[in-house]
MIKE-856402 format. One record per residue (C-alpha): residue number from 1; residue in one letter; x, y, z. Coordinates in nm, 4 decimals, padded with zeros to 6 digits, m for minus. Layout:
N
PT | k | r | x | y | z
PT | NUM | A | X | Y | Z;
...
This chain:
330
PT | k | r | x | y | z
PT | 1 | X | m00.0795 | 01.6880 | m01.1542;
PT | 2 | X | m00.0874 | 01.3647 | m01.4007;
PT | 3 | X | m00.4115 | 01.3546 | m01.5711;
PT | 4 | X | m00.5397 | 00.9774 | m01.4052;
PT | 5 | X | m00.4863 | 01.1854 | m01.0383;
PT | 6 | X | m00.6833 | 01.4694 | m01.1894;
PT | 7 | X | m00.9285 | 01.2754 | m01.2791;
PT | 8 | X | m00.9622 | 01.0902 | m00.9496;
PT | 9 | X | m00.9739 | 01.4297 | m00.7479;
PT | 10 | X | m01.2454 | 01.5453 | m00.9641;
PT | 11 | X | m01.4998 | 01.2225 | m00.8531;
PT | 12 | X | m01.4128 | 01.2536 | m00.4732;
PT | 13 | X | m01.7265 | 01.0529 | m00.4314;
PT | 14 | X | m01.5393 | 00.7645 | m00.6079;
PT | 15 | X | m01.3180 | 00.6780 | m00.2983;
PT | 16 | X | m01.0558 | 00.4512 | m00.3058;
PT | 17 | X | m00.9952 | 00.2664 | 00.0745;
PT | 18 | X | m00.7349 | 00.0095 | 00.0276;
PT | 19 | X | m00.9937 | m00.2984 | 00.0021;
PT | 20 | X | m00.9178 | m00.6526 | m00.1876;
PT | 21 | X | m00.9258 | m00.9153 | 00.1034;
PT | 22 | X | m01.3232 | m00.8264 | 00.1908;
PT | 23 | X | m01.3518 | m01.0225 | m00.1580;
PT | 24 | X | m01.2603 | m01.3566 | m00.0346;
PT | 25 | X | m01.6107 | m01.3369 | 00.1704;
PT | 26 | X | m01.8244 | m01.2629 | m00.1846;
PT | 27 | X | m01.6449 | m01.5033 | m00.3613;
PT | 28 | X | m01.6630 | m01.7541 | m00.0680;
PT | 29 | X | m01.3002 | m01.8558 | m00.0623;
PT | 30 | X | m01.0077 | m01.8055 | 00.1543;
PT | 31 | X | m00.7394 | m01.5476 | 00.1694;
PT | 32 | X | m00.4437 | m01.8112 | 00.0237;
PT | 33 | X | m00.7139 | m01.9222 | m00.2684;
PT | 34 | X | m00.7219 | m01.5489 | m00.3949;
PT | 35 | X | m00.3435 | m01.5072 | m00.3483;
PT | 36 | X | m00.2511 | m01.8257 | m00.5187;
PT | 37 | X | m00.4203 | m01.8066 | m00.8565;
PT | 38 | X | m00.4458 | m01.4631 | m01.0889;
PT | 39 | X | m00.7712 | m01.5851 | m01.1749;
PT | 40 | X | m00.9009 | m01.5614 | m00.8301;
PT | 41 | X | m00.7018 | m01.2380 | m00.7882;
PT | 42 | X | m00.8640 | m01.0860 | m01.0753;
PT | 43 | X | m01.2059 | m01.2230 | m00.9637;
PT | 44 | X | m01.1759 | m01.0136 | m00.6045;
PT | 45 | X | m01.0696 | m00.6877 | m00.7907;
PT | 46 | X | m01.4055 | m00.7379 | m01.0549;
PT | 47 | X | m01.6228 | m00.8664 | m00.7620;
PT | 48 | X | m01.5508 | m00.5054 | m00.5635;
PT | 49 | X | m01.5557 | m00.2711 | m00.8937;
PT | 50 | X | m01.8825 | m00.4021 | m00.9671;
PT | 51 | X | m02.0105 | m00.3740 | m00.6077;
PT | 52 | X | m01.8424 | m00.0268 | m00.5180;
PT | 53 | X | m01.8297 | 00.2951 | m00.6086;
PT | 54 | X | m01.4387 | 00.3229 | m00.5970;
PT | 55 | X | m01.2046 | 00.5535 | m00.8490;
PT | 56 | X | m00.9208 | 00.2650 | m00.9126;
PT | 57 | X | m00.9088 | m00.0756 | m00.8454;
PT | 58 | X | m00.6227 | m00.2507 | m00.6335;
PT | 59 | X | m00.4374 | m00.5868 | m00.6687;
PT | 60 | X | m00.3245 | m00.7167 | m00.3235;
PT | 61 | X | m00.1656 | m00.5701 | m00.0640;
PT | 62 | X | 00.0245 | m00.8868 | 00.0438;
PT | 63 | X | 00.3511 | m00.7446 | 00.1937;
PT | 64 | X | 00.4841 | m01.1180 | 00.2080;
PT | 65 | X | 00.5278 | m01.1947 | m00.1562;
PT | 66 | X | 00.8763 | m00.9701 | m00.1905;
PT | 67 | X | 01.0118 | m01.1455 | 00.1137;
PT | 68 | X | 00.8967 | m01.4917 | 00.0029;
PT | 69 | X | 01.0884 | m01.4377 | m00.3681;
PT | 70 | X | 01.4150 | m01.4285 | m00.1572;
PT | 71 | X | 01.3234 | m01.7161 | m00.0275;
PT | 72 | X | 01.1874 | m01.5765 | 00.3490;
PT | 73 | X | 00.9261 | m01.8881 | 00.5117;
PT | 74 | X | 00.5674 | m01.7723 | 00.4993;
PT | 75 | X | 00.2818 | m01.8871 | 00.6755;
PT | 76 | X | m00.0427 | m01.8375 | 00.5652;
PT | 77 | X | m00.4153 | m01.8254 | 00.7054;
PT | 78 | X | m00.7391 | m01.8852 | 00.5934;
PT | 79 | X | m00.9159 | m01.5354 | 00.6718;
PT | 80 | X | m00.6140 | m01.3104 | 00.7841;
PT | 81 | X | m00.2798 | m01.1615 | 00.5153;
PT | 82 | X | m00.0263 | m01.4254 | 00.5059;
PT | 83 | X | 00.3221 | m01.3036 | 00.7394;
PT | 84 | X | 00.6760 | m01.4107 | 00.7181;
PT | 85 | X | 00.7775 | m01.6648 | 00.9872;
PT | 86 | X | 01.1318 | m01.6415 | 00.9161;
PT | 87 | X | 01.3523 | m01.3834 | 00.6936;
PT | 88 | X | 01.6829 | m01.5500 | 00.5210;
PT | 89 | X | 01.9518 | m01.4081 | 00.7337;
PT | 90 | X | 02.0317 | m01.4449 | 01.0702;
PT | 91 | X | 02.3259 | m01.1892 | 01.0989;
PT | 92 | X | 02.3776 | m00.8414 | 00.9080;
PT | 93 | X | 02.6939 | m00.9047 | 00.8052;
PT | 94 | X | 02.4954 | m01.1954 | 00.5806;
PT | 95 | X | 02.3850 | m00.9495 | 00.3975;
PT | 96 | X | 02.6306 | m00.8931 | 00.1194;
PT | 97 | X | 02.6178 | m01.2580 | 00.0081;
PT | 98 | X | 02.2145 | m01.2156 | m00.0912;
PT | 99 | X | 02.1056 | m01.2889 | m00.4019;
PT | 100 | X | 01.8341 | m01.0964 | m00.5389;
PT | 101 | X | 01.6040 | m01.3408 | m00.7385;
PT | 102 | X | 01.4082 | m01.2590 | m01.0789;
PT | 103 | X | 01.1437 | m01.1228 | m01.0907;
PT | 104 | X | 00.8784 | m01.3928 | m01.1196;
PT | 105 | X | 01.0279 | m01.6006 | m00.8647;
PT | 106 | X | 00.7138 | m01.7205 | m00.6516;
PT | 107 | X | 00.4133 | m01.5238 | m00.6400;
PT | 108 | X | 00.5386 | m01.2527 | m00.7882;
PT | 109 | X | 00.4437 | m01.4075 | m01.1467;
PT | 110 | X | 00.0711 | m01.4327 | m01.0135;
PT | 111 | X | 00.0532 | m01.1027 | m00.9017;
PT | 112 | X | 00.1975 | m00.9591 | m01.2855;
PT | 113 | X | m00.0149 | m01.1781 | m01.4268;
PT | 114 | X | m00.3375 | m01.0755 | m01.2342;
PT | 115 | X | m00.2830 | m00.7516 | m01.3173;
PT | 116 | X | m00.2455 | m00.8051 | m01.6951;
PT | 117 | X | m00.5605 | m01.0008 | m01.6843;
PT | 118 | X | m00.7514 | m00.7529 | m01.4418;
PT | 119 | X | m00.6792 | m00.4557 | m01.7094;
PT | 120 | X | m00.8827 | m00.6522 | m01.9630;
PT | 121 | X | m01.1568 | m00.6627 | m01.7588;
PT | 122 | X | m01.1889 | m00.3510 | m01.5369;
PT | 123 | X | m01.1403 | m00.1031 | m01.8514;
PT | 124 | X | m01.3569 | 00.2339 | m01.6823;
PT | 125 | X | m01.1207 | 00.2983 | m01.4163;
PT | 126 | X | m00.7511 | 00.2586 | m01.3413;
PT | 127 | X | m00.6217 | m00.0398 | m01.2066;
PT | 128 | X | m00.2985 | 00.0114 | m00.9232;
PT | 129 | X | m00.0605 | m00.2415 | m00.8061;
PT | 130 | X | 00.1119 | m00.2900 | m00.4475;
PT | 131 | X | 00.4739 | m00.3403 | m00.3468;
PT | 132 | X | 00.6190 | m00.3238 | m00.0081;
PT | 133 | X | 00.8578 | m00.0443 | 00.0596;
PT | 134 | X | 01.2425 | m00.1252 | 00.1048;
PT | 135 | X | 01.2890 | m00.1024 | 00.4302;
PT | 136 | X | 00.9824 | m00.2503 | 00.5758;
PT | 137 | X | 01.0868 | m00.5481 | 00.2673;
PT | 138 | X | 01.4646 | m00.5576 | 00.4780;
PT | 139 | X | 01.2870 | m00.6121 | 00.8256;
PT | 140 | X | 01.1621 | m00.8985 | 00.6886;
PT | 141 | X | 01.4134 | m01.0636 | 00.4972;
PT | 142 | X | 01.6647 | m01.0024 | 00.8627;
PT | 143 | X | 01.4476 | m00.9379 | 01.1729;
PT | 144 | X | 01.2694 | m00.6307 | 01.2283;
PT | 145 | X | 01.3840 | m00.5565 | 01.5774;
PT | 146 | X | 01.7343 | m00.6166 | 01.4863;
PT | 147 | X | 01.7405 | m00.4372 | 01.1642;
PT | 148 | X | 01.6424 | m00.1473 | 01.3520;
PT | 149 | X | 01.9615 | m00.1729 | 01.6073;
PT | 150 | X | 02.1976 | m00.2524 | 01.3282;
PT | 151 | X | 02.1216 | 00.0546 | 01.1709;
PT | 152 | X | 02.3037 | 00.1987 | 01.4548;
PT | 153 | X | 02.5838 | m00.0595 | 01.5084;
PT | 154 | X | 02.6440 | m00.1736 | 01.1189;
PT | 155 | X | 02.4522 | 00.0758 | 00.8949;
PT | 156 | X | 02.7171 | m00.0022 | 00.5729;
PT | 157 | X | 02.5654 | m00.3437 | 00.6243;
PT | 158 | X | 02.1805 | m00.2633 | 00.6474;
PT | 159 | X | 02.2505 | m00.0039 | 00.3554;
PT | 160 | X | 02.3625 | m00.3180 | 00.1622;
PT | 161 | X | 02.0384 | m00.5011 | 00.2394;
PT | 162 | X | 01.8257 | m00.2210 | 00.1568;
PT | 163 | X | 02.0231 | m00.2019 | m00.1815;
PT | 164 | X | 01.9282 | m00.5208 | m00.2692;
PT | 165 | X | 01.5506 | m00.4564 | m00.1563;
PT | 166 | X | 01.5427 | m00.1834 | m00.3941;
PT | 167 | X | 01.6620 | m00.3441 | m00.7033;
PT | 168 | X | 01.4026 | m00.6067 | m00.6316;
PT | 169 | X | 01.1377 | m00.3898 | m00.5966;
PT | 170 | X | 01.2456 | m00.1352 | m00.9104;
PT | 171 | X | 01.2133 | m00.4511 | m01.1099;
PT | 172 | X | 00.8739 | m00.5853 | m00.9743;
PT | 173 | X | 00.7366 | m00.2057 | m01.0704;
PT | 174 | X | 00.8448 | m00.2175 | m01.4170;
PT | 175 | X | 00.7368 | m00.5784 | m01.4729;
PT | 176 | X | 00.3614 | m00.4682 | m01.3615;
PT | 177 | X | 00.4056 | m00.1286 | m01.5658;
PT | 178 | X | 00.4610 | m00.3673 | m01.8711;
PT | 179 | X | 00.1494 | m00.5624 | m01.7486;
PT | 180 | X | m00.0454 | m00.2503 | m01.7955;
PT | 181 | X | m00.1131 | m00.1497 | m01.4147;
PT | 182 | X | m00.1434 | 00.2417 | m01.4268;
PT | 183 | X | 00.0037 | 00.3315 | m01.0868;
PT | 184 | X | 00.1809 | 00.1404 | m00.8022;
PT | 185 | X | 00.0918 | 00.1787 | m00.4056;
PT | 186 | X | 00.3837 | 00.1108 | m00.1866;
PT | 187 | X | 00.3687 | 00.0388 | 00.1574;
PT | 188 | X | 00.6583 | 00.1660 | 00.3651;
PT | 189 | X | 00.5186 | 00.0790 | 00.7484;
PT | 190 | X | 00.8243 | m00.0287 | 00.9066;
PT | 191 | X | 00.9490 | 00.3609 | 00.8647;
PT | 192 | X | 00.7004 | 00.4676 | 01.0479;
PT | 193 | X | 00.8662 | 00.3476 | 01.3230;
PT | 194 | X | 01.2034 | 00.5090 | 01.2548;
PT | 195 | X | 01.3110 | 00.8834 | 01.3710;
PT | 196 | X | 01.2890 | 01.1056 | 01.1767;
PT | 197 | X | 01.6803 | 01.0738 | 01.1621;
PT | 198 | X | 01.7108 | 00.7258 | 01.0861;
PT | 199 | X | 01.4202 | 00.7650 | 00.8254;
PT | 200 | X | 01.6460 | 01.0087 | 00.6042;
PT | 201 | X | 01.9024 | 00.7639 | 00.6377;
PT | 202 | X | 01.7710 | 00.4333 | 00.5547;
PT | 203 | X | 01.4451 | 00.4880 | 00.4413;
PT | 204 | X | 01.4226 | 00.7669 | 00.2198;
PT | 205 | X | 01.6923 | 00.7532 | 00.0174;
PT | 206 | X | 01.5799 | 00.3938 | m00.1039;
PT | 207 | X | 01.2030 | 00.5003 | m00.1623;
PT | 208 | X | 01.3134 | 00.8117 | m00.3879;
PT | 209 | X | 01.5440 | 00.6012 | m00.6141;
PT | 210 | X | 01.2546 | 00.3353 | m00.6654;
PT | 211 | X | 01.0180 | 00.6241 | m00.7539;
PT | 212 | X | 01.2805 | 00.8073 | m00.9604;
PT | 213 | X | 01.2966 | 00.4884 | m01.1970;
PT | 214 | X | 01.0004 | 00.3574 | m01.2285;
PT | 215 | X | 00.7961 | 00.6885 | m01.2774;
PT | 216 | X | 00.6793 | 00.9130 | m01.5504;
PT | 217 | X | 00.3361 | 01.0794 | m01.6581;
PT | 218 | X | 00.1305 | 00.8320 | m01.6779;
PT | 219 | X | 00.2285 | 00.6266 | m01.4606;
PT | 220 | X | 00.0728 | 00.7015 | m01.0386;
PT | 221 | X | 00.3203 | 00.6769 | m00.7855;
PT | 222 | X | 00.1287 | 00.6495 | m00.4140;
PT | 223 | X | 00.3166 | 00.6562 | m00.0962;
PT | 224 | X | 00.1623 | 00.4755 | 00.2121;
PT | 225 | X | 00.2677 | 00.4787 | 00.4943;
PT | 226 | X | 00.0551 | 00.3891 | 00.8485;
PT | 227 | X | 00.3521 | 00.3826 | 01.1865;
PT | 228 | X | 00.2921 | 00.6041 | 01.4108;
PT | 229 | X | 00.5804 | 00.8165 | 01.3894;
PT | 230 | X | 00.5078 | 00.9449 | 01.0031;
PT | 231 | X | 00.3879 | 01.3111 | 01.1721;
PT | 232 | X | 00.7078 | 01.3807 | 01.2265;
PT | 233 | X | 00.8735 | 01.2946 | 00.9078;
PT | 234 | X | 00.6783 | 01.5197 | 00.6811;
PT | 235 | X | 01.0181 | 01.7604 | 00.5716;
PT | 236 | X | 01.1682 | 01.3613 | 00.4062;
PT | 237 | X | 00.8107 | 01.2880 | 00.2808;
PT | 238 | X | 00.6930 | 01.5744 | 00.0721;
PT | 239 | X | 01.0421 | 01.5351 | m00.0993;
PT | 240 | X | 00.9615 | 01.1952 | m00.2604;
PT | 241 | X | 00.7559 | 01.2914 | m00.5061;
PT | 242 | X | 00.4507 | 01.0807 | m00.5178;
PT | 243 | X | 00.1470 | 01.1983 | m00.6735;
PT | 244 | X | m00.0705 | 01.0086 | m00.3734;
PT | 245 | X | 00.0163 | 01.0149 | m00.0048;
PT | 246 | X | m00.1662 | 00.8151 | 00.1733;
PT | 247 | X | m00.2004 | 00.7696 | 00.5359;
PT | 248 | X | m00.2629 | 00.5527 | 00.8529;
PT | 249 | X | m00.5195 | 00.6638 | 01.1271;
PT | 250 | X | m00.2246 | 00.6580 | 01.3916;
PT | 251 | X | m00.1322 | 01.0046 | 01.3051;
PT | 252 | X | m00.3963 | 01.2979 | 01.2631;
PT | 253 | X | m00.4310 | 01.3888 | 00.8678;
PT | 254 | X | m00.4939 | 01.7583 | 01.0074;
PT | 255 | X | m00.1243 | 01.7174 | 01.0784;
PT | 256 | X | 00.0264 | 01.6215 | 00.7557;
PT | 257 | X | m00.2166 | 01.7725 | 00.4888;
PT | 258 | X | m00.0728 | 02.1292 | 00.5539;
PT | 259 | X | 00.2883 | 01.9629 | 00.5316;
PT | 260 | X | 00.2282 | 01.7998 | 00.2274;
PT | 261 | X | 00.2409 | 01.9325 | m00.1443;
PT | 262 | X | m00.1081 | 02.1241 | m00.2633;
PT | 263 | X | m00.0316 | 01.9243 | m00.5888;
PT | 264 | X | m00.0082 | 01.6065 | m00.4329;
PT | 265 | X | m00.3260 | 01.4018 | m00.3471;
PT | 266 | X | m00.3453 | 01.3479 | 00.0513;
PT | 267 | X | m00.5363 | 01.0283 | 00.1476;
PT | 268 | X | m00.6804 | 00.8463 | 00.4574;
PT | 269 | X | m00.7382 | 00.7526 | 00.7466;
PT | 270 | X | m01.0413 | 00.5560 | 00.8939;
PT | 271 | X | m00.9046 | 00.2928 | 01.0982;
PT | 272 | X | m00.9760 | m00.0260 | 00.8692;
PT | 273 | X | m00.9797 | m00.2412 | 01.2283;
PT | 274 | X | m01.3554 | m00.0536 | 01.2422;
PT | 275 | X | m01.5105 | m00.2207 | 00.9220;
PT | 276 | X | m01.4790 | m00.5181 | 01.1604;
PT | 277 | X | m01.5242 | m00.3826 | 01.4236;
PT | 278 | X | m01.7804 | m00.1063 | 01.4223;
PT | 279 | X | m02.1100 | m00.0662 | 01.3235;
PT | 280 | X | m02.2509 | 00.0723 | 00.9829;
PT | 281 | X | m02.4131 | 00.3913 | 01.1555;
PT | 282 | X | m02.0655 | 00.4519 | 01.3809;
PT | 283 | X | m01.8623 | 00.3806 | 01.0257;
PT | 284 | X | m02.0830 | 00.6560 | 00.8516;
PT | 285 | X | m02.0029 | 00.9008 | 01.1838;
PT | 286 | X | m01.6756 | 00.8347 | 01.1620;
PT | 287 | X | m01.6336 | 00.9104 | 00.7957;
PT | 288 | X | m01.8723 | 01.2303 | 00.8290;
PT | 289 | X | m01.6262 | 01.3261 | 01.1186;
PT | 290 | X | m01.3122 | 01.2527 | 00.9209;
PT | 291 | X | m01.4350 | 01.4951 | 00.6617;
PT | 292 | X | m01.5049 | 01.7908 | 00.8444;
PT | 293 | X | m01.1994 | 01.8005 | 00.9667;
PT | 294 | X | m01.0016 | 01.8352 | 00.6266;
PT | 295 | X | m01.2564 | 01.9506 | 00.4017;
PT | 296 | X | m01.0646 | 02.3069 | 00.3799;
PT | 297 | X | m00.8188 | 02.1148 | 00.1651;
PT | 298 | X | m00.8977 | 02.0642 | m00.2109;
PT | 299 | X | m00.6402 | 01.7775 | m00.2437;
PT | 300 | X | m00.7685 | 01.5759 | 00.0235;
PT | 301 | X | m01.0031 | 01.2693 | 00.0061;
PT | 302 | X | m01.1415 | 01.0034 | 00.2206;
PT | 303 | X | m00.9849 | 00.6500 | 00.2427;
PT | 304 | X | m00.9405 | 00.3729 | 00.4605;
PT | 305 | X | m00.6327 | 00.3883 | 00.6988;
PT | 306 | X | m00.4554 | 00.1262 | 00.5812;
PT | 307 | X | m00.5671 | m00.2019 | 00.3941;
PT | 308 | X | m00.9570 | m00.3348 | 00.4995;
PT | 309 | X | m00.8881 | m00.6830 | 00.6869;
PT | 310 | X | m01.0484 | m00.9777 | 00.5061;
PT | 311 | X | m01.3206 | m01.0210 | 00.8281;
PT | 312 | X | m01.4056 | m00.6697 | 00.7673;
PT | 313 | X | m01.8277 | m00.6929 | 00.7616;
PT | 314 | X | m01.9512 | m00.5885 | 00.4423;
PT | 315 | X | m02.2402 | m00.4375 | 00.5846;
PT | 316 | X | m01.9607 | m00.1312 | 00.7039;
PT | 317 | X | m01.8067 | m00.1446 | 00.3763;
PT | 318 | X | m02.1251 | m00.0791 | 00.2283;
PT | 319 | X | m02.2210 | 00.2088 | 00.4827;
PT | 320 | X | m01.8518 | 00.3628 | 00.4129;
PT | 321 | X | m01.9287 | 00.4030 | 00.0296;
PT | 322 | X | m02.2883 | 00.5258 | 00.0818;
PT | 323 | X | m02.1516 | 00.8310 | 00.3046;
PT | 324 | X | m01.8689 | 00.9203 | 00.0984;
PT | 325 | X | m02.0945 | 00.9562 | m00.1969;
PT | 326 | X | m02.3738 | 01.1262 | m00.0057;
PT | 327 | X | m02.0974 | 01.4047 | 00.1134;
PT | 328 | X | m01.9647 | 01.4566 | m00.1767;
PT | 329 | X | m02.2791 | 01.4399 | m00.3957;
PT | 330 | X | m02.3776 | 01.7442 | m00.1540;
């Protein structure tokens, strides 16, 4: 076990949900301001170390910026993550004539750069950055629905797509490992969705050569992943090698944590959609509920389901971090 994941298993009652967006309310901006300037980016990380008791701070998890590099058409909201309106092919066989762009091409560059800047000011706990995961980045440069029939009809094609999502996204690592992030959280959604089949296929192979090259032992590698489906890819998943797994609330974490390595940190699942939803007392049941159920294993530990929306009321965020301290302080 690398020493930073160690460290963070050792303060449980440090949690780590997947929460940046919630920011834009306390700096009283909207979700494009924060994802448009590092400074602003930066800003959102400080604003939430200060205010909670988490174990590493997070950059955010926008899973449009990738797409929008290659030049995919994004459209963006005030209070909600921004979402690709249109990929840049309209047929597989398109694929092969793709050209994947620098790294720095659009908001890439202020996503490096907020994490250089956010290591020189959050310096007591380790700072992650996001990337999407190469095949949920190929259903959004083609078309998600289709991408997932061509991988029956023309999978040399899709395989070339998902080739060229994965030298992007080796690239994009190492540029925020030279920026000083100490770990990287990808999001691979869209194989959730797969079979298990079609995950080995066009899923997995892709993940384990990004975390092949981009990791070593001090660097975290986290795996997220929140379809629905992920229960019954557990024999792929515990083969990749990431130090974190962490998990949607769409599949039962009493499922996977015997499935997954002992030496592997296991993370999740409250459903993020209840920080908006919910109430501060339910939040703190739900949490309390969560952790009976996998307290028997040491490498588990409480975290959101997937990423906290940006409406999420803060009053719920706040009751979240005050029962995952008081169980663990017990």
């Amino acid at each position: 076990m690398k020493p930073t994941v160690k460290k963070i298993i050792e303060n449980k009652e440090k949690t780590i949900p997947i929460l940046s967006f919630p920011s834009t309310q306390l700096l009283g901006i909207t979700v494009k301001e924060l994802l448009d300037s590092p400074e602003m980016q930066v800003r959102g990380m400080k604003v939430i170390a200060d205010r909670c008791n988490i174990g590493a701070s997070l950059n955010m998890m926008d899973l449009s910026v990738e797409a929008e590099a290659f030049g995919a058409e994004i459209v963006y909201y005030d209070h909600d993550v921004p979402a690709v309106r249109k990929g840049i092919i309209d047929d597989i066989f398109d694929a092969e004539s793709i050209v994947v762009p620098p790294v720095g091409t659009g908001r890439t560059a202020v996503c490096i750069e907020g994490i250089r800047q956010a290591k020189r000011e959050i310096t007591d706990i380790p700072v992650f950055c996001g990337v999407i995961g190469p095949y949920s980045l190929a259903g959004r440069l083609f078309d998600m629905t289709e991408l997932m029939m061509e991988c029956y009809d023309s999978p040399d094609e899709v395989k070339i797509l998902l080739s060229k999502a994965t030298e992007f996204i080796i690239s994009y690592i190492k540029e925020f490992k030279k920026a000083g992030a100490d770990g990287v959280i990808m999001a691979e959604p869209a194989a959730g969705l797969l079979s298990p089949k079609l995950n080995a296929e066009f899923s997995a192979p892709f993940v384990k050569e990004i975390f092949d090259a981009v990791n070593d032992d001090d660097f975290v590698i986290c795996y997220h992943n929140c379809g629905n489906a992920i229960g019954d890819m557990t024999a792929e998943i515990k083969t990749y090698g990431a130090d974190i797994y962490h998990f949607g609330n769409a599949v039962p974490l009493t499922k996977m944590l015997p499935e997954m390595p002992s030496d592997s940190l296991v993370m999740g699942n409250i459903d993020p959609v209840f920080f908006t939803t919910s109430k501060p007392e339910k939040i703190k049941e739900s949490v309390k509920a969560l952790y009976e159920e996998c307290k028997a294993y040491e490498n588990f530990m409480i975290s959101s389901g997937c990423d906290i929306p940006a409406t999420a009321k803060w009053e719920n965020i706040d009751a979240y971090f005050e029962k995952v301290k008081e169980i663990y302080s017990e």
